[in-house]
C-alpha angles and dihedrals in degrees: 000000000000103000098141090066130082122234089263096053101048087047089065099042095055085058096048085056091063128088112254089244096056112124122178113223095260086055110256119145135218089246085051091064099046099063081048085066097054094047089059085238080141104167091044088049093052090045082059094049097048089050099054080045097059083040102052133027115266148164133286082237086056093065104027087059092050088050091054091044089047084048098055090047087054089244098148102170087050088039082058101045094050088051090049097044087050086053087057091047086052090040117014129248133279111195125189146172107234125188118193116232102245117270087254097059094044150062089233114089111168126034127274127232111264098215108097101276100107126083129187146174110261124187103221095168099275116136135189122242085264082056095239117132118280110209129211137192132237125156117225140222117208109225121220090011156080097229141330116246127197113294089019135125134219154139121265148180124227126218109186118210079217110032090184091063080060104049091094090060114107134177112292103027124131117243122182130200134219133194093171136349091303115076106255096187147010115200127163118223113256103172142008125179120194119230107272118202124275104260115222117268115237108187 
């Protein structure tokens, strides 16, 4: 991790890290931030970076140092989904789509906020010696949303507790999700990205 650095500095950093030809999708440019930098528009500048990042492949540093930066802004929702996003670069990415059981058919009654905090049990087809399911956990990250309510339908990412129980999953497989006994979810597998190695920094 990179403490010992102030925001700005980690900021440029984290563009120095990208290759020249990096664009996020709304356009900005790795020289564009940087002159945000310079012109201590800080939280614009971090909204850029994390942008290019979704956009390109980058390094675990890349977004640890963006977490650190987000931190020491108090952004606490940026400082969680560049450490999230640092946890798929280590282990890979499971994407689903998820759709809540209605409030009526379930335990669960309000909606949940969609940054990483919750975990919950998910059947993924493994089984015990006696066959009965063995569940696993992953937190999710609701894509595209504050938060997923009961009824509703989104895409999410999975984090495991234990990546290795996942490696089976491929695109198209049923998962299901469980916050008691009841099923809470049902959700299908539409991507799954394997870890890539760390690429060398060259500050």
């Amino acid at each position: 991790m990179h403490l010992m650095d102030d925001a700005f500095s980690l900021l440029r950093q984290a563009a120095d890290l990208l290759p020249e030809e990096a664009v996020a999708e709304s356009g900005w440019t790795a020289e564009e931030v940087r002159d945000d930098i310079r012109r201590n528009e800080w939280e614009r500048a971090l909204d850029a970076l994390t942008e290019i990042g979704d956009a390109h492949p980058v390094s675990v540093g890349f977004w640890e140092r963006l977490a650190e930066a987000a931190r020491q802004m108090m952004l606490d929702r940026s400082r969680r989904w560049c450490e999230w996003r640092a946890w798929e670069v280590r282990h890979g990415t499971i994407r689903a789509t998820l759709t809540l059981v209605a409030a009526e058919e379930g335990l669960r009654r309000t909606a949940f906020s969609g940054d990483g905090r919750l975990r919950p049990m998910w059947d993924i087809g493994n089984r015990r010696a006696d066959g009965e399911r063995d569940l696993s956990i992953a937190t999710l990250w609701v894509e595209n949303a504050a938060e997923l309510g009961p009824g509703e339908t989104a895409v999410v990412r999975l984090a495991p507790l234990t990546p290795e129980r996942w490696a089976h999953l491929r695109c198209g497989d049923a998962i299901t999700m469980y916050e008691a006994r009841p099923v809470a979810g049902t959700g299908r597998v539409i991507e799954v990205v394997a870890p890539r190695p760390d690429p060398p920094e060259t500050l």
